[in-house]
N, C-alpha and C positions, 0 to 999 in steps of 0.2 A: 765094158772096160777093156783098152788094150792091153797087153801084156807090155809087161816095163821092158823100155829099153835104155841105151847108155845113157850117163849125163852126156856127154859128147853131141851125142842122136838129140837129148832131149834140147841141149840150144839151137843147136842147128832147127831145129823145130822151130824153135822159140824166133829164131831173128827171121824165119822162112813165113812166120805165122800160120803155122798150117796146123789143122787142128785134133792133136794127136789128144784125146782124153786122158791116157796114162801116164801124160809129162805136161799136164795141163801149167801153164808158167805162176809162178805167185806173184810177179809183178804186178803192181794195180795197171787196169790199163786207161790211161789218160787221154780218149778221144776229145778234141778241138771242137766238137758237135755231138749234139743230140739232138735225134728227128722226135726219138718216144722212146717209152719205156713199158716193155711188155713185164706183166706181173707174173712171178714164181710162185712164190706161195708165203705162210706166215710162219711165225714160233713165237712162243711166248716163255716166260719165266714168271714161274707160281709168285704170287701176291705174298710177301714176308719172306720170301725166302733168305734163311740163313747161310753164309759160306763161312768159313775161316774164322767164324766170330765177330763178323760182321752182318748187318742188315742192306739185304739189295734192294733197291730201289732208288728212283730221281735220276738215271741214265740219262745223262743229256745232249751227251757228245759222242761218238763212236770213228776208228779208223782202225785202215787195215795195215797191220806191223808185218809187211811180205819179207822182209829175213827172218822173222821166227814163225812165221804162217800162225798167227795169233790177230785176234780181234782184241784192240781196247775200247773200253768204254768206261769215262765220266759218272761220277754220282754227282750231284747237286743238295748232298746233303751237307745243311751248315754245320757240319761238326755235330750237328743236336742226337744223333743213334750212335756214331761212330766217327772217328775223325775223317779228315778231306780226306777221298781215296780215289782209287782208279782201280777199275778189273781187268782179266783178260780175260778170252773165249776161244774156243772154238768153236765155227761155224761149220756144219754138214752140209753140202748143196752142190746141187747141178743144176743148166739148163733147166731138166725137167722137175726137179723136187727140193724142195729147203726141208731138210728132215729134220737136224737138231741141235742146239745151243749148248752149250757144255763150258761151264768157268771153269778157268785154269789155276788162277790167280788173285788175288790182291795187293795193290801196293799201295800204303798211308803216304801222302804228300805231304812235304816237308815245308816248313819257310825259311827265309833264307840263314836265320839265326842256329837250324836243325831240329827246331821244335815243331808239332803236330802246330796245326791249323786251331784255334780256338772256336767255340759255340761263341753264339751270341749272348747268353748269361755267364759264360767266364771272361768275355772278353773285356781287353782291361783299354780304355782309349790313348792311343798312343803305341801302344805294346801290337805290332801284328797286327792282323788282318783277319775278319770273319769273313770266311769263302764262301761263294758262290758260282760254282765251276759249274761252265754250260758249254763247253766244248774242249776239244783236245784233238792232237794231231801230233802224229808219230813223223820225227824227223828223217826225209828221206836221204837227209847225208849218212847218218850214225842209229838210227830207229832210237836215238830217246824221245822225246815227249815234250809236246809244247799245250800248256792248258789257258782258259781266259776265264776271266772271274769278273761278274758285275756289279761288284762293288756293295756299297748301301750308302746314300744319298741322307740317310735317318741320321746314319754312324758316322759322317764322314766321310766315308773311307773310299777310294777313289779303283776305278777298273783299272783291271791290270791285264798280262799280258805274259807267262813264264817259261821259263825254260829249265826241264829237269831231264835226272838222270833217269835208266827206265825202274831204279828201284825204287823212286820218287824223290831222289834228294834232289833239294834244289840248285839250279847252274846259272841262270841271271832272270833279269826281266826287263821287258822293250821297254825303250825309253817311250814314250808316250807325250804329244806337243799338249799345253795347257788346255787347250779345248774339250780336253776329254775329263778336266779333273772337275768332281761333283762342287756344287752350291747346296748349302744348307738350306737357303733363302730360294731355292728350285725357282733363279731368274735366268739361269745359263749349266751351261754342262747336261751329262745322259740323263735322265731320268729314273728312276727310284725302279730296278727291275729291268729297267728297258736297255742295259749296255752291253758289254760285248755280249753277244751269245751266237755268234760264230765267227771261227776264222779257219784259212787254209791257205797251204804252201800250193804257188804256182807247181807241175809237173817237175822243172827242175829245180825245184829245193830253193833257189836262189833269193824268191822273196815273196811277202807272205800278205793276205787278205784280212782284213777284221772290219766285222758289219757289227752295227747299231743295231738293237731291235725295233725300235722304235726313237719318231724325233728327237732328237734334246729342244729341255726349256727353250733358246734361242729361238727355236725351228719352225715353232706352230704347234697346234694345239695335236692330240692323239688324232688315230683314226675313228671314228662315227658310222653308224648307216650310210649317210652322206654322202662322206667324202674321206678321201683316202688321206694319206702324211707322206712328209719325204723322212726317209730314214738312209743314215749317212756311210757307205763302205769306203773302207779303204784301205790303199794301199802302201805298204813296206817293205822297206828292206829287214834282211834278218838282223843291221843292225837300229833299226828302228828310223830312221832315213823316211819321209813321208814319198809318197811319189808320185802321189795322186789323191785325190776323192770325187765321189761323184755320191750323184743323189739316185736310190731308187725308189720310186713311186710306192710305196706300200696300196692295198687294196682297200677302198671302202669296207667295215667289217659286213661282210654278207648276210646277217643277220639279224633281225632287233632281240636284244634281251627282254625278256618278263620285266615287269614295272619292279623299278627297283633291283634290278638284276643289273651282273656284271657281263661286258663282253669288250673283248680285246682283238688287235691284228696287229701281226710283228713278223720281224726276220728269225726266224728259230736255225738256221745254221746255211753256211756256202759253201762251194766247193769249185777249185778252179777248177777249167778245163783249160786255159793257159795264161797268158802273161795280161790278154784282156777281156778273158770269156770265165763268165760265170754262172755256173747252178744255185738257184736260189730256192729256202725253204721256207714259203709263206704259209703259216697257221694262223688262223682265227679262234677265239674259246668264246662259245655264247650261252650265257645260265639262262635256262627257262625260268620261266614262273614256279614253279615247283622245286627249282635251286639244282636240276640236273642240268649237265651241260652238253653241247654239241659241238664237236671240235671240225673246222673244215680246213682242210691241208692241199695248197696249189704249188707244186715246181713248174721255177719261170725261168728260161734263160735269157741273161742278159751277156750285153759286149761295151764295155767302156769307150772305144773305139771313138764314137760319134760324141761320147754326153761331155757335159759341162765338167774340169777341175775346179771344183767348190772349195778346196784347202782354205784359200786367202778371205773366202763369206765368213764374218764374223755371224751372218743370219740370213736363213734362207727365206725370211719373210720379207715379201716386196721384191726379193733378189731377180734377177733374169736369168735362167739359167736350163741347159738342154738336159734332161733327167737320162737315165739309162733306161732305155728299152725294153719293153720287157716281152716274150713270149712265153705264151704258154705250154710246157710239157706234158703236163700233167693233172688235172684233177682227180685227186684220191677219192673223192664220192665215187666215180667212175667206177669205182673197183667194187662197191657196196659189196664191201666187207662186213659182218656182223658187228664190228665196234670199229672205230674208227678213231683214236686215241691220239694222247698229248706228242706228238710226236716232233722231237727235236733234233737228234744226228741224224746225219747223211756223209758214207764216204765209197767210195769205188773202193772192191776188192778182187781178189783174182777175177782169169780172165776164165770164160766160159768156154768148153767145147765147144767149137765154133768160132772160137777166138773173140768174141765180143765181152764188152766187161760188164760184169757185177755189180750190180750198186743196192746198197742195203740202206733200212731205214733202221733207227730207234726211236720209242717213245717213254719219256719221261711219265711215271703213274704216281708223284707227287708224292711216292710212300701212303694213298690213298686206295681202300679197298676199290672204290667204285671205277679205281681206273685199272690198268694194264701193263704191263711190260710189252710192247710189243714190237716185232722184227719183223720188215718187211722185204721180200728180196724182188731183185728188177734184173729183167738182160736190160742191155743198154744199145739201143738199135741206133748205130750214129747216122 
C-alpha cells in the first residue's frame, strides 16, 4: 500500500489513470468492452444470518453506491420473514484477495402510500403490491435507489419498475407500455416469475435498461433441452419513454432434469456498458432425480447496434426479426468452484490497482439451507 497523498494528487491520479493503490478511485469504472474476466476470489454470508432484526437472505440484486463507498443489495423476500428491504455492505478487496463482507445497514422499502410492502397472506387485492424485488441500481445522478419487482401473474399484480429515496421511501415509478401488464388467463404479458429481474442505467445516468427473464405468453413456449426462447430487454428513458427493444436469444437449458424434475433458463440480471452494449447474466437451475439441483451461470455480451427493434411485434412468433448477439465471456463451470450457486446480481465496483474495474457477483440462496449466499469478485480485462 502507498502512503496517502493529497485529494488534489489523488484526482490528478484519477483523471491520469495511473495506478496509485492508496487513492484507488470509488468511481465504477464503465469499460465499453470486455475481452474476460479473470477470477479474485469468494465470500459468503452464514446461512440465517440475523442483522438489525431482520433475516438475510434471497439477495438478488447488488450495486456499487461510490459516494458513500457502500455495496447495496436487494432481498427478494415477499414480505413473508421481514418486510420488502434492501442492505448495505462493505466489501474488502484487492486485485489479489476478496477478504470480507461486512453489513452496514438495512432500509425497509416503502410504497407509495408510506406503508411496508405486504406478504402474500396479508395482502388485501386492490390495496398495494406483494413484492418481488430482483434487482436494484443506485442512481448515478443523486445515489438513491432504483429497484424492479416481478409482479405475480396468480395475484394480478403487474411488474413494476421504482424510484426511491436511499432511506427507502418511495419517489415514483416508470410508467410501463401495456405489454408488460400480466393476463390472468397467461394468453399475453410476462410470465408468472419470469419478469423484470434485471435492469440498469447506461454509464451516464441518462437512461436505463430492463430485461425479461424469460419469454412472455405472446413469445413462445419456455426454454427446453432443445431449444432455447427469446426473452425481451429494453430500453428507457428515466422518464419511461421506450427507445428500443430487441430480442435476446436465451440458451437451450443445458441440462435434462430427473423424470419429473424441474429445470429452467433465464436472464437473472444486465449491466450496461454503454448506450448499446450489454453484460448479460444467463443462469440455468436443473433438479436431479434426487430433487438436488445444478445451477449453470454464462455472461454473454451483447450490442443492440445490429438487432431487430421489436417494440411495435405484438408477437414474436412467426415474426422476422435480427436477435442480439450474443458472446460468450464467461462460463462460471470454468471456475469449478466447490458450489456453484443461484446467482442473480451483477454490477462494476471500484476500480482495481492497475486501474481496471471490479465486477462482483451475488447469489440469491432462496432463504434455503441447501444453498448459499455467495460473492463473487472478477478484474475486468477490457
Amino acid at each position: 500500500m502507498k502512503p496517502a497523498i493529497s485529494t488534489l494528487a489523488c484526482a490528478l491520479a484519477t483523471l491520469a489513470a495511473l495506478a496509485f493503490s492508496g487513492c484507488a478511485p470509488l468511481a465504477p469504472r464503465h469499460a465499453d468492452t470486455v475481452s474476460q474476466l479473470r477470477f479474485i476470489g469468494e465470500q459468503r454470508l452464514p446461512w440465517h444470518q440475523h442483522y438489525q432484526g431482520t433475516l438475510v437472505g434471497g439477495l438478488s440484486g447488488i450495486d456499487y453506491d461510490a459516494a458513500n463507498d457502500e455495496w447495496v443489495m436487494i432481498s427478494d423476500d415477499r414480505s413473508q420473514y421481514n418486510p420488502a428491504r434492501y442492505y448495505r455492505a462493505k466489501l474488502a478487496f484487492d486485485r489479489h484477495a476478496f477478504t470480507s463482507v461486512r453489513l452496514t445497514g438495512v432500509h425497509t422499502l416503502l410504497q407509495p402510500d408510506g406503508s411496508t410492502y405486504p406478504s402474500k397472506a396479508a395482502y388485501q387485492p386492490g390495496v398495494g403490491a406483494v413484492p418481488d424485488l430482483e434487482s436494484m441500481r443506485v442512481d448515478p445522478r443523486d445515489a438513491s435507489i432504483w429497484y424492479a419487482s416481478e409482479g405475480d401473474v396468480r395475484l394480478g399484480l403487474d411488474p413494476f419498475v421504482r424510484h426511491a429515496t436511499r432511506d427507502g421511501r418511495y419517489l415514483a415509478t416508470l410508467p410501463l407500455p401495456p405489454m408488460f401488464s400480466v393476463t390472468t388467463q397467461r394468453i399475453s404479458g410476462p410470465r408468472n416469475n419470469q419478469a423484470f429481474e434485471g435492469i440498469s442505467f447506461t454509464p451516464d445516468g441518462n437512461t436505463l435498461w430492463v430485461s425479461l427473464e424469460g419469454p412472455m405468453y405472446q413469445d413462445g413456449p419456455e426454454p427446453d433441452p432443445q431449444h432455447g426462447a427469446p426473452a425481451r430487454i429494453t430500453h428507457f428513458t428515466r422518464e419511461g419513454k421506450m427507445l428500443g427493444q430487441y430480442v435476446y436469444p436465451l440458451d437451450p437449458i443445458p441440462a435434462r432434469p430427473g423424470p419429473g424434475k424441474a429445470a429452467d433458463n433465464g436472464i437473472s440480471e444486465i449491466l450496461a456498458l454503454s448506450g448499446s452494449k450489454l453484460l448479460v447474466l444467463e443462469r440455468a437451475g436443473v433438479q436431479a432425480a434426487d430433487g438436488s439441483y445444478r445451477t449453470f451461470v454464462r455472461i454473454y455480451a451483447v450490442d443492440s447496434v445490429d438487432a431487430t427493434d421489436v417494440r411495435q411485434l405484438a408477437t414474436l412468433k412467426d415474426a422476422s426479426f435480427t436477435p442480439l448477439h450474443k458472446r460468450l465471456v464467461l462460463d462460471l463451470d470454468s471456475l469449478k468452484l466447490p458450489q456453484l450457486d443461484n446467482l442473480e446480481g451483477m454490477a462494476f465496483g471500484p476500480r482495481l490497482d492497475g486501474g481496471h474495474a471490479s465486477l462482483v457477483l451475488v447469489s440469491d440462496d432462496n432463504f434455503n439451507q441447501a444453498e448459499v449466499t455467495q460473492f463473487l469478485l472478477f478484474e475486468v480485462i477490457p
